[in-house]
N, C-alpha and C positions, 0 to 999 in steps of 0.2 A: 504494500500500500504506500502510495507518494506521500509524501508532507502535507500536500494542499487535500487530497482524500484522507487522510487521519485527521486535520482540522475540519474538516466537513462533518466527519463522523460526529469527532465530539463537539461540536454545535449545535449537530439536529438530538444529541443525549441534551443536551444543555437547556435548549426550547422543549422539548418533547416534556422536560420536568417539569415547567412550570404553566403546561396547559390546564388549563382547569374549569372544569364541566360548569359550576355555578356562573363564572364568569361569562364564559362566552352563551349560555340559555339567556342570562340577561340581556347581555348585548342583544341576542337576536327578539326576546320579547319587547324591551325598548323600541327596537323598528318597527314593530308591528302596532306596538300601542301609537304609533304616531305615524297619523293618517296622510297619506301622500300618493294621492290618486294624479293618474298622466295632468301636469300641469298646477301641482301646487306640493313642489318635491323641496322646498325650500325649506320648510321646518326639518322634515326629517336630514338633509344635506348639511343642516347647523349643528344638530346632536353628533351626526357623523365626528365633523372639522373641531368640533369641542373636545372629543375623542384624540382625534389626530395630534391637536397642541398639546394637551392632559399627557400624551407620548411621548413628545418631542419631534415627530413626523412632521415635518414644514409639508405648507398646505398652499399650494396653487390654486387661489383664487378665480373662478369660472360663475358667474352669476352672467347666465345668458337671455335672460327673458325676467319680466318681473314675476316675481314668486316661482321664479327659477332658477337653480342652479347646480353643478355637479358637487362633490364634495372630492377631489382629486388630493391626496397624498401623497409623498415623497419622501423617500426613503433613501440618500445620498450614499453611495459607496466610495471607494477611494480614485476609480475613475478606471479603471482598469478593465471591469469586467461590462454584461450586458446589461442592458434594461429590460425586466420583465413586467409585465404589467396585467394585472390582475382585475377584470374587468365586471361589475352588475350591476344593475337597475333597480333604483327606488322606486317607479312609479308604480302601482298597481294597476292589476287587470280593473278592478272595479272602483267603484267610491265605497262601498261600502255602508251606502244610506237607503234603504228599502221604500226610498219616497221615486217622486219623477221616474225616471229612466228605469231604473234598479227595483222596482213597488214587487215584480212577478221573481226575484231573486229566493233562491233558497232560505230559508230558515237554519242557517246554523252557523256554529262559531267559527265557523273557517272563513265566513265569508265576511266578516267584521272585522275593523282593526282594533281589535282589544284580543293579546294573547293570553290564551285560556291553555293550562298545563296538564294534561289526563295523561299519567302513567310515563311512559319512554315519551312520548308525542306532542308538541307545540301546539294548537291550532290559531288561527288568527290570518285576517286579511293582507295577503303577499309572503308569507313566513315559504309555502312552498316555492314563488316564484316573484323578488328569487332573494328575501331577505335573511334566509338562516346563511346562504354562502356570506352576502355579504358581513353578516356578524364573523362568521368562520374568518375574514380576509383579515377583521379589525384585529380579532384577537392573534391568530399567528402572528400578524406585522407588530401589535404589542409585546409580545412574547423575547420578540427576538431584541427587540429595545433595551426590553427590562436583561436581558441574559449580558448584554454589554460587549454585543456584537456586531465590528464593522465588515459590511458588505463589500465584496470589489465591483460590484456591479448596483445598479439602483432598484430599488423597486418602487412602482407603480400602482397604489391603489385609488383607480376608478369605478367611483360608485356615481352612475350618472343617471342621469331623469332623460325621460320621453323614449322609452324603449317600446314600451306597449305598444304594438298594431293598431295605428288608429291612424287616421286623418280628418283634415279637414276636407269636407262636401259641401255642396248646397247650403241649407240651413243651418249647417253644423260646424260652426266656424268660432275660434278663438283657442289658446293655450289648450284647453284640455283635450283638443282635439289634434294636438302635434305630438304625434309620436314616434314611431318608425325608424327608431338609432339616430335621431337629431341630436339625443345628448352627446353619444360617444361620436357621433361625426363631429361636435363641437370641443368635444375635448381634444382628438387628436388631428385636429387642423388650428388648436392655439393650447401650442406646448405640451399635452399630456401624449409625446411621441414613445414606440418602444419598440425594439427589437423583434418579441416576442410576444405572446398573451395567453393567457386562460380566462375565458368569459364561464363565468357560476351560475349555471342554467341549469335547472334541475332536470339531471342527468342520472341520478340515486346511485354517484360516487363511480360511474362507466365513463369511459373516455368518449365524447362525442364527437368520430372524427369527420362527420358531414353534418345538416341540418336542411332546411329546407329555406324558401321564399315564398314571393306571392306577386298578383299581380291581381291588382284590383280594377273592373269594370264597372263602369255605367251605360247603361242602355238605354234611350228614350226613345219614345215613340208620342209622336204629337197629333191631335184630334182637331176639328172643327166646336166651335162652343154652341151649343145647341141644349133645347130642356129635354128631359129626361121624354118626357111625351112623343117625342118625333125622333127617340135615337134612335138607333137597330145597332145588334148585335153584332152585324157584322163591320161598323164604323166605330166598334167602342174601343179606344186605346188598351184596357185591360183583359178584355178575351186576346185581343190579339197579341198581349205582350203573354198571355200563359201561351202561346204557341211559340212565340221566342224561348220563353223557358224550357219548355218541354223538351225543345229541338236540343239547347245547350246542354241540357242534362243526361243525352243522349249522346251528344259529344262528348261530355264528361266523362262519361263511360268507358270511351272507347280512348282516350288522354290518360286516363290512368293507367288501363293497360299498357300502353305504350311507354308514358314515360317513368312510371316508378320504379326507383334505385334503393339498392341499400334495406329495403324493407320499411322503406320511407312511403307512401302510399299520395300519389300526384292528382289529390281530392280537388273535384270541382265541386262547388257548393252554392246554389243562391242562398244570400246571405239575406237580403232585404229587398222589397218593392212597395213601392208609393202610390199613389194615383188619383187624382178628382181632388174633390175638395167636400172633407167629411163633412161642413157644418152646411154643405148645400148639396144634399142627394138630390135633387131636383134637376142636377146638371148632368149630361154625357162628359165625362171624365177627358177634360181637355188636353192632359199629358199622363203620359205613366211610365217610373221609372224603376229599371231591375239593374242589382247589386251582384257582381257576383263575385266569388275568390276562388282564384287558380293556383294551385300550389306550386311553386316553381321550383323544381329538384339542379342540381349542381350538374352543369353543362347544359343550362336552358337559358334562352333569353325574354326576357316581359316583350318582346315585338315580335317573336315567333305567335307567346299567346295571343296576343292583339289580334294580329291579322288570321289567325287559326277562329276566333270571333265573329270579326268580319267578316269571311266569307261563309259564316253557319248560317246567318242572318241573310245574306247575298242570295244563299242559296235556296233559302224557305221561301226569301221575295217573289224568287225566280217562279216557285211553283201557288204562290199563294197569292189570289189580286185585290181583294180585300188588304191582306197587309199589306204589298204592296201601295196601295192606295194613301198611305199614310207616312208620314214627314218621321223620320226617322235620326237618332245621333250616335256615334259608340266614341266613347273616351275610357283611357286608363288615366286614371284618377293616384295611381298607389301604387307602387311596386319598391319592393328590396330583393335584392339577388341573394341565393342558396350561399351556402361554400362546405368548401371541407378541406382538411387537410390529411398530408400524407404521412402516411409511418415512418418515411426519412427527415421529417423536419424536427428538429430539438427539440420544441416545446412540446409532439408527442410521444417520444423516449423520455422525456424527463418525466413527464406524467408519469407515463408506465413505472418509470424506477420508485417515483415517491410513491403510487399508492401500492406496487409490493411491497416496500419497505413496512407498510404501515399494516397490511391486510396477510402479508406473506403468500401472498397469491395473486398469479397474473389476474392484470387491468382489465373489465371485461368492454370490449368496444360496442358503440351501438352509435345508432342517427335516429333524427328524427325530424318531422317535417313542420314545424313551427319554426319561426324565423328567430335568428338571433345577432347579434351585436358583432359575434364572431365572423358576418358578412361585412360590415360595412369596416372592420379593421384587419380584416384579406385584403379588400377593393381597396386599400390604403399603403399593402406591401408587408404588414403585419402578422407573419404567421400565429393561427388563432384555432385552439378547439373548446368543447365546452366539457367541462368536470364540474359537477356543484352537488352538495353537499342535499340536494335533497331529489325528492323525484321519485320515492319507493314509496306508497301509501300505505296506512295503515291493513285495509282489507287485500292488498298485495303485497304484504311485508317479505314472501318469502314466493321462490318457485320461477318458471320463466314469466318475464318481463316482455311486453307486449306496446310499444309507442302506439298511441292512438287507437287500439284495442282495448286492452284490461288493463292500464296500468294508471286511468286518470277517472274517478268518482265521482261526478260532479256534488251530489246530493251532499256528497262529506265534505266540500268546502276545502282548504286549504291547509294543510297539517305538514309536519315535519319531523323526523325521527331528532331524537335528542341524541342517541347511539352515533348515527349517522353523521350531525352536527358535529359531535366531538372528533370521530373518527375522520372526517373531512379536515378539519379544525389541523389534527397533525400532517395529514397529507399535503394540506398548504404551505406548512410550515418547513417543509421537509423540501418540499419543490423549490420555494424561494430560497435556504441554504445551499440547494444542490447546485441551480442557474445561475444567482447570485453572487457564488463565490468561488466560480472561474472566471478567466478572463477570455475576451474575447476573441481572441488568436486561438487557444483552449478548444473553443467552440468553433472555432473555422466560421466567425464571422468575420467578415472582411469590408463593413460597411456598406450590404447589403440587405441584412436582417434574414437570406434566406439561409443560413451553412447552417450543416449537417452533418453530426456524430450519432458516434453509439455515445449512450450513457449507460448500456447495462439495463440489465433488467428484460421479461417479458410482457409482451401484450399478446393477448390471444384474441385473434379477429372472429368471435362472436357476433352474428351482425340478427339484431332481434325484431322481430315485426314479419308481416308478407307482404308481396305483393312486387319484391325483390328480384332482381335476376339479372 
């Protein structure tokens, strides 16, 4: 064993000692008790940075929008080695208020931000996606402060807002409505730059070396205004946008077969449709508009789906003169692009080696087709996979793991193993001593951010879900 591999050793002994289960359930109950739905990340981004100082961690200042802002950490080395950078999202899937939008939302405490503690298990609103990694990121990078250990390389904790799949539309416009990796595009286009990344997506401690995208449609279809007395059926914007539907669902179909990878499944889905004007049935419904989302797997592009659209629509015109007959629009409104990374790039051999270290058994690999952060800091040059610290539910704690099958509850709301949390907790911990403290040359980076070793260790390519080939 070299010099620089004996001090490595005894550093991750050194931090491994002072993790500590009560510590970091806090930290991640903390984020949950403080509500930060897409677009109002800025309370929770403050507790973070109060954290950060509380450390000694100098805090890169990112307040990008009002009542927004990332909480970005820094972690100085002595200059010699890489920058790793540890990448999640404050913002939640929901608000967590059972009034307006959210009134038909489940009943239960996973879907609220106030963390509720039953047995091994967290529950509370974002604790699964994706605030227990983020607690895991605080306390490892504490950890190693308190051990009184310097880095030869920097580390990076970005905890950033507007991750959530959301945009703005039509009527739906302002902050809460930006989301889509705006925060981590804004971080790492002003200074939160890195070598490297692991983004804390709940992956339930599997290496995620692919993920998925999307590409979001609008379709309209516009009518003549007319009283409901003299419409017909066959001039009504809405019959004839259920035949726009029907036909893309049918497309749909046959899009997944074709393009689904990895066991990642390339789901068409009408998401939402509009039409007329509720508070006056009296009228033939003078526009109608259909949502849909296309799942975008790794080596696809949002203008293949597009125009794969356009001509479904093209082609029902072609045989239908009723629809034809009517004023028609197709936009993409929304898209993020897939990624994945390869088992030659560093950050995932380093993965593989920390979580053997920590589990004494190979990494198990998996993808998934939700979008992640890990896209838009690829598209940057940043090699990026997702590992995070939750993602195993309670009614699927044990057995094979299924993305987008059996492994997501809705009813049960949002939970997190505390097991897991700890168990994550060291593997973090372990990865940043591992990256961190070689140098860059070491690593066969050459100011490029893509060099490639072994670090030891297995991964076993496990690739979980169907519909794969």
């Amino acid at each position: 064993m070299s010099d620089r591999d004996s001090k490595i050793a005894d550093d991750k002994r050194k931090v491994q000692e002072l993790i500590n289960t009560e510590e970091v359930v806090k930290i991640a109950c903390d984020l949950v008790d403080i509500p930060s739905p897409t677009g109002s990340e800025k309370q929770c981004a403050d507790y973070i940075i109060d954290r950060y100082k509380a450390a000694g961690i100098k805090v890169l200042p990112q307040v990008f929008e009002d009542g927004r802002s990332n909480a970005i950490g820094l972690m100085k080395g002595s200059g010699e080695g890489p920058t790793l950078m540890l990448n999640g999202h404050m913002d939640t899937s929901f608000v967590g208020d059972r009034s307006g939008p959210e009134e038909h939302m489940p009943d239960s405490p996973g879907f609220l931000p106030k963390a509720v503690i039953d047995g091994d298990w967290i529950y509370g609103l974002g604790v699964y996606n994706m605030k227990a990694s983020l607690a895991a990121f605080i306390h490892a990078a504490e950890c190693i402060k308190r051990a009184g250990i310097e880095l030869s390389g920097d580390l990076l904790i970005a905890c950033v807002a507007g991750e959530i799949e959301k945009s703005q539309v039509d009527k739906y416009q302002g902050k809460q409505f930006r989301g889509g990796a705006c925060g981590t595009w804004y971080a790492i286009t002003h200074g939160a730059v890195a070598d490297l990344a692991v983004v804390g997506e709940p992956s339930a401690l599997t290496l995620g070396r692919a993920h998925g995208g999307y590409v979001w449609t609008k379709i309209t279809l516009f009518g003549d205004p007319m009283h409901s007395a003299y419409g017909t059926p066959e001039k009504n914007t809405i019959n004839n946008m259920l035949k726009i539907a029907n036909a893309i669902q049918d497309w749909g179909n046959e899009y997944q077969d074709r393009r689904s990878v990895y066991g990642m499944k390339a789901n068409v889905t009408l998401s939402a449709m509009e039409g007329g004007w509720p508070f006056r049935c009296s009228r033939v419904p003078i526009f109608c508009n259909l949502y849909i989302d296309t799942r975008l797997l790794p080596g696809h592009q949002p203008l293949e789906v597009r125009r794969e659209i356009e001509q479904v629509v093209e082609d029902l015109r072609a045989k239908d003169k009723d629809l034809a007959a009517l004023r028609y629009d197709i936009t993409m409104f929304m898209n993020q692009w897939a990624s994945e990374c390869s088992p030659e790039e560093i950050i995932w051999k380093a993965v593989a080696r920390s979580h053997e270290e920590v589990f004494k058994a190979p990494v198990e690999i998996s993808a998934r087709p939700p979008a992640s952060d890990a896209g838009e800091l690829v598209a940057h040059g940043i090699p990026a996979l997702n590992y995070g610290v939750s993602g195993r539910t309670r009614k699927r704690s044990s057995g094979q793991r299924q993305y987008g099958k059996t492994d997501w509850i809705p009813s049960e709301g949002e939970h997190a193993s505390i097991t897991d949390l700890v168990q994550g907790t060291r593997v973090y911990a372990n990865l940043i001593l591992d990256v961190c403290n070689r140098t860059r040359q070491e690593l066969g980076l050459h100011g490029t951010g893509h060099g490639r070793i072994s670090l030891g260790g297995s991964a076993k390519p496990i690739f979980r879900g169907d519909g794969g080939r």
